[in-house]
C-alpha positions in Angstrom: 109.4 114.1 136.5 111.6 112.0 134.9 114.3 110.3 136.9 117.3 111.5 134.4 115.8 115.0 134.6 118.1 117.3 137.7 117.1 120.0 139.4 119.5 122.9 138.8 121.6 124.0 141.5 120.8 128.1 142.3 124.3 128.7 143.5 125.9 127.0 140.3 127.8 129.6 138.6 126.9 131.9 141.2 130.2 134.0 140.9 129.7 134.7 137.3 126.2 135.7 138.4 127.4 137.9 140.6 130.2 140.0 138.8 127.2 140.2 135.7 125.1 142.0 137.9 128.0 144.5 139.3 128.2 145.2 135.6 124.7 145.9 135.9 125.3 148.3 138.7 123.9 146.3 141.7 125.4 146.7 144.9 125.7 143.9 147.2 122.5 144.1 149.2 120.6 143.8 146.0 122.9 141.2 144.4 121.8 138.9 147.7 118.1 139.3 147.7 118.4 138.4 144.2 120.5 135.3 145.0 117.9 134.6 147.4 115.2 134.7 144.8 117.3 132.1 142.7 116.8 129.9 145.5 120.2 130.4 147.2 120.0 130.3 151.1 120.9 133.7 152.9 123.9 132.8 154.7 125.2 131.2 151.5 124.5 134.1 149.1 126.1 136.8 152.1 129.3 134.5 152.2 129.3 134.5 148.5 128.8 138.3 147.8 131.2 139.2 150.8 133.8 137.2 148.9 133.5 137.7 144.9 132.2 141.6 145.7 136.0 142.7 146.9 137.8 140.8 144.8 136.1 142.0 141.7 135.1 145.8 142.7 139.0 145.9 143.8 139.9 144.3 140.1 137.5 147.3 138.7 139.1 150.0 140.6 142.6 148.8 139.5 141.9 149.2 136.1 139.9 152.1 135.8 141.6 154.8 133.3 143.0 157.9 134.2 144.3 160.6 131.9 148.0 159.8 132.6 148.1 156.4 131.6 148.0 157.8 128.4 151.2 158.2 127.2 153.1 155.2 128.9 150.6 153.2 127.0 151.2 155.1 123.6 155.0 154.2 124.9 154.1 150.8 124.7 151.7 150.9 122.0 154.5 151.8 120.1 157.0 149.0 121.7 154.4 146.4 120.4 154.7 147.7 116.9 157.6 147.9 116.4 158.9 144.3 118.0 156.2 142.7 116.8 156.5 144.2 113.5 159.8 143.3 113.1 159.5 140.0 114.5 157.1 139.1 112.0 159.0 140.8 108.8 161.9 138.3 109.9 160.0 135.2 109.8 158.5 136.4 106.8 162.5 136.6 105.1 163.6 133.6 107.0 161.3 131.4 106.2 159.9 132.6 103.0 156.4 132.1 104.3 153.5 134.6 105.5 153.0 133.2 109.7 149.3 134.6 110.3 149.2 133.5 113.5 152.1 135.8 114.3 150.1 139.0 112.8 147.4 138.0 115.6 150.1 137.6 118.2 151.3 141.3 117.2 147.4 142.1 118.3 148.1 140.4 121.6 151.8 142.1 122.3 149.7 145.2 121.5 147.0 144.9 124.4 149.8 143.5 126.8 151.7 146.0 126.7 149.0 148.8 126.5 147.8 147.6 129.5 151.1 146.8 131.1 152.8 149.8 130.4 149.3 151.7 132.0 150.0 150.1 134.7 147.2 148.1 134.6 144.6 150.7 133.7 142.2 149.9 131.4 139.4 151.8 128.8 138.3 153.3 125.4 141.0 155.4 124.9 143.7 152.2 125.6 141.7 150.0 123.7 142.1 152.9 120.8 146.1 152.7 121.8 145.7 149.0 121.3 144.0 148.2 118.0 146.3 151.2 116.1 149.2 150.1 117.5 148.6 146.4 116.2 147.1 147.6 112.4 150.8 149.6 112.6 152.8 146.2 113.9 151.5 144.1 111.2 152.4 146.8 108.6 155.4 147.2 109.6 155.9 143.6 109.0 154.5 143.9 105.8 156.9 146.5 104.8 160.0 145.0 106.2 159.2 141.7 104.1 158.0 144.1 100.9 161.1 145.7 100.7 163.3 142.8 101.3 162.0 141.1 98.4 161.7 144.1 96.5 165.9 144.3 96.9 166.3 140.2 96.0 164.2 140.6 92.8 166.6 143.6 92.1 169.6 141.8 93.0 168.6 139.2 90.8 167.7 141.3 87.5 169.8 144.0 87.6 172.8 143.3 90.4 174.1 143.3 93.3 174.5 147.7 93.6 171.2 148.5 92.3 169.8 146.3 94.9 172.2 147.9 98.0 170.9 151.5 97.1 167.3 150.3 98.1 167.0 151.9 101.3 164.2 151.0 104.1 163.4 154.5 104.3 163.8 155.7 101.0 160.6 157.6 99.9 160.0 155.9 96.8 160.3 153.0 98.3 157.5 153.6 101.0 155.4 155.1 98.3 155.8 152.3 95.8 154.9 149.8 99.0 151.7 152.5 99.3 150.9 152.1 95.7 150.6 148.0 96.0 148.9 147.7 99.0 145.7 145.9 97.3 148.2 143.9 96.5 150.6 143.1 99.6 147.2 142.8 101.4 144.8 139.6 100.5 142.0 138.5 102.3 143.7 136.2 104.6 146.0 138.9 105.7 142.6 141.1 106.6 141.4 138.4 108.8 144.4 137.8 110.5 144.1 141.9 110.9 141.0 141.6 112.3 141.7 138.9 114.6 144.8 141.0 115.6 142.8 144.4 116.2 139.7 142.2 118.0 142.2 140.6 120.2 143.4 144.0 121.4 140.5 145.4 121.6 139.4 143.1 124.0 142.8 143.3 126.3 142.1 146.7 127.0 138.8 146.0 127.3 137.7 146.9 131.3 135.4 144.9 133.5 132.6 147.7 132.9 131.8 148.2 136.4 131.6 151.0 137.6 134.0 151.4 141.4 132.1 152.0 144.1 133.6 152.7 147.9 130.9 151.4 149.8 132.1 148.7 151.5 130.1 145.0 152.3 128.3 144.6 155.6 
């Protein structure tokens, strides 16, 4: 063997092994042995499962979903729409330029809050919460900038009281921002979406193992 060639450590990134096979559905007796068989020594591999186990089946049980996280996370599926929708529509007008970063931060405000306002709970049905709340933030964005500059190109052509009688939540208005959506969105915009929906899809995303309350001995 050659002299640069190293012999690789069994218990180096033990702890990731570990939590990978929780997800797996191992319990600690069987995680060991199979530390052993990796060339870990016994004492070292109960030391290491006695500590990551706890920590991570407690982090598990934390997050696990429960029906009524539902609707304080819709509450703050909703929260993250609309601040981060009208955070973006404002940079938009300000600075007269489309932010995309910000549309993927509306993805991150959405699976923040999800999960904060669930009090930590995690799961399919948050992760749901999650992704439509940030497709409705950056929309809502979208629409706050459409309309603005919808009332400066009337302001400009026809004056300054044709313009005023645009209203945010006039009908017409919404439908005409319907009508030109192939237009409003380009392909930048739908990766920037996708980033944003991928991103909180991932925040709500749990651990995937399953709690157990069978404690380590």
């Amino acid at each position: 063997m050659a002299d640069d060639e190293k012999r690789e450590d069994p218990s180096e990134n033990a702890d990731a092994f570990v939590v990978e096979q929780m997800k797996a559905g191992a319990d600690e007796a069987t995680i060991v042995a199979m530390l052993e068989q990796r060339g870990v020594e016994r004492g070292e591999a109960q030391e290491l499962v006695s500590r990551v186990y706890p920590d991570v089946m407690r982090a598990a049980e934390a997050e696990q979903y429960s029906s009524e996280a539902l609707l304080p996370a819709v509450a703050g599926g909703v929260l993250a729409a609309l601040v981060g929708g009208i955070v973006w529509g404002l940079i938009v007008i300000v600075s007269d330029y489309e932010v995309g970063i910000v549309a993927w931060g509306i993805g991150f405000l959405a699976g923040f809050l999800v999960v904060r306002f669930a009090g930590g709970r995690k799961g399919v049905p948050l992760q749901a919460i999650a992704i439509v709340s940030s497709v409705v933030g950056i929309v809502i964005g979208k629409y706050i900038a459409y309309v603005y500059f919808l009332k400066e190109f009337v302001r400009e052509q026809i004056g300054d009281e044709a313009a005023d009688d645009i209203s945010y939540l006039d009908g017409d208005v919404i439908s005409l921002f319907r009508d030109d959506l192939s237009n409003v969105f380009g392909g930048y915009d739908l990766l920037w979406a996708g980033l944003a929906v991928f991103t909180a899809w991932r925040m709500a995303r749990p651990l995937g193992i399953r709690p157990r309350s069978t404690p380590f001995s």
